[in-house]
C-alpha positions, 0 to 999 in steps of 0.5 A, a space after each residue: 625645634 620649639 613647640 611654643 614660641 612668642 610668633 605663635 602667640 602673636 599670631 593668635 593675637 592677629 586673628 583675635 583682632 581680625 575677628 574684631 575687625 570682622 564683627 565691627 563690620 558686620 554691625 551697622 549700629 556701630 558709630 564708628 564702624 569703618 574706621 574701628 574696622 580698618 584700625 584693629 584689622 591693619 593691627 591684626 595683619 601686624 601681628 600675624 605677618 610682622 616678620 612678613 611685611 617689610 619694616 617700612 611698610 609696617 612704619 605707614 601701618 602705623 602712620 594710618 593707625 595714629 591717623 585714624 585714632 587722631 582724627 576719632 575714627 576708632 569708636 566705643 562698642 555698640 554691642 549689647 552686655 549683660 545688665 548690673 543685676 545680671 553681673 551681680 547674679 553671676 558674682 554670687 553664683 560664682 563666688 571667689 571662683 571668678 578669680 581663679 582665671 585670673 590667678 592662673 597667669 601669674 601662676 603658669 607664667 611662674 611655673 613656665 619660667 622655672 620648670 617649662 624652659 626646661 623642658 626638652 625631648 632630643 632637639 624639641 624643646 617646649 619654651 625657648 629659655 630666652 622668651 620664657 616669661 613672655 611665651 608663658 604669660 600667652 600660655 598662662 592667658 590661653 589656660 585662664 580662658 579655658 578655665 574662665 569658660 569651664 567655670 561660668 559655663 558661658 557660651 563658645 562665641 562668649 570669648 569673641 563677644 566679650 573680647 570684641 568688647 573690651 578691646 574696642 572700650 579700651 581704644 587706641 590706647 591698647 597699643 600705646 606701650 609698644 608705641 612709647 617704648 619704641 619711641 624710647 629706644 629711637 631717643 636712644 639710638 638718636 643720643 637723647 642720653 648723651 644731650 641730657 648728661 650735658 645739660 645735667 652736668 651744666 645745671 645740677 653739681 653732679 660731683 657729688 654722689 647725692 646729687 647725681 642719684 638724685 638726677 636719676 631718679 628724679 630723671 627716670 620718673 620724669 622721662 617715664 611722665 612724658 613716656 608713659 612708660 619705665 621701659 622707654 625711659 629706662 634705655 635714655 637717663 640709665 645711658 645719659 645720667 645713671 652710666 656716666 655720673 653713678 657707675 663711672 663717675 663715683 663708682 655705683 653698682 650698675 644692678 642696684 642703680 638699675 633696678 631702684 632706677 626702674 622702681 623709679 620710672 614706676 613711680 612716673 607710671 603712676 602720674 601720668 595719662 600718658 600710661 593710658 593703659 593703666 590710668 585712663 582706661 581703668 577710669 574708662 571702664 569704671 565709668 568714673 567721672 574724672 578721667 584722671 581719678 586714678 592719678 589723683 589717689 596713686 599720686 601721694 604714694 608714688 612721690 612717698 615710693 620715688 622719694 624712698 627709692 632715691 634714699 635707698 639707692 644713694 644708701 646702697 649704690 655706693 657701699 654694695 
């Protein structure tokens, strides 16, 4: 038996989107209000009867939720916030407090790693070492709310308010990474990987070692471009270019090659908006004029990184 476990974790996430969907419903001003609600409502019904609801039927939730973001039937909150010299009297009320909630996920997500998975009384354990990480960042995030509410002293409905508000600012886009990864491994399980060795060793001279780290890192930064995400990219070009030409081609360490191969898709994370959540919504939420600002500074030091990634790699690959 488990005390903590990832399902537990998404169920609350459910109920939190179900009580989105029910305030979007009752709020007659807003632009968008049955479209909003069905959307974040269908999501919270995955995320509290996944393991219920047969995979095909989840497959046309998805379709009804792509529908309803592509046709613009998921709006912007209509709900009131506090003003910018509210927000600037609660920042030097509060001080550098106002990070402490912050700092408490990585801390609990840490201490929940190292010492949690470890905890057990007989058959009852607290944290499942396999899910470890993930089921402490939920707890992590469960301990900063609480914290977050000691600290500022804000009302019980603040979380539900607040939430509401910067779940529906964000959009659409908040589920985009589980899209893409998922896209990722269907690239995988189709053979993307073996087609694209094909046409890396028709069109680059991979036999030399150079060339073949080049290719993927090149590959990894590129995938994750089009992807928006390392991790859906990372499953295509390690099982299309990195395994076939590094590791079995001239011999490379598949755990170095694995790693600088991710710090490499990082990179393309960092170029492009289809990384919605990292590159389009901080944009959105600063209200900045040019949508893809932030690309625009992070490009000079993600091609310098991408660049020192593929010397490290060709550096280490093959000697360690």
């Amino acid at each position: 038996m488990t005390l903590l476990t990832l399902e537990r974790f998404y169920v609350l996430a459910g109920l939190m989107l179900g009580v989105i969907a029910v305030r979007i419903a009752a709020d007659p001003r807003h632009g968008r209000r049955v479209g909003s609600a069905v959307f974040w409502g269908l999501l919270g019904v995955i995320f509290v009867a996944g393991r219920a609801i047969p995979p095909v039927v989840t497959g046309y939730i998805l379709l009804v939720l792509v529908a309803l973001a592509a046709l613009g039937r998921v709006g912007t909150p209509s709900e009131e916030t506090t003003s910018r010299d509210e927000r600037l009297a609660h920042a030097q009320r509060l001080g550098n407090r106002v990070f402490w909630p912050a700092l408490m996920i990585p801390a609990t997500a840490v201490a929940g790693t190292l010492v949690l998975s470890r905890l057990h009384w007989g058959e009852v354990r607290l944290i499942l070492p396999g899910n470890a990480a993930v089921v402490s960042v939920g707890l992590g995030a469960a301990v900063a709310l609480l914290l977050a509410m000691r600290i500022t002293r804000a009302r019980a409905q603040a979380p539900a308010a607040e939430g509401s508000r910067l779940v529906q600012t964000v959009g659409w886009a908040l589920i985009l990474p589980q899209l893409l990864a998922a896209l990722g491994g269907l690239f995988a399980r189709a053979g993307v990987g073996e087609t694209v060795a094909g046409i890396v060793a028709q069109v680059l001279p991979t036999q030399y070692p150079a060339v073949a780290v080049a290719a993927y890192c090149l590959g990894m930064a590129l995938f994750t471009v089009c992807l928006g995400n390392a991790f859906a990219a990372f499953p295509v070009v390690t099982l299309g270019v990195g395994l076939p030409l590094i590791v079995h081609g001239h011999g490379g360490n598949p755990a170095i090659m694995a790693a600088l191969g991710m710090l490499s898709g990082y990179c393309g994370t960092l170029l492009t908006p289809m990384a919605a959540n990292f590159n389009v919504v901080p944009a959105m939420l600063l209200e900045l004029d040019d949508r893809h600002a932030v690309i625009r500074a992070q490009a000079p030091v993600a091609l310098a990184v991408l660049a020192v990634n593929a010397l490290l790699m060709y550096a280490c690959v093959y000697r360690f």
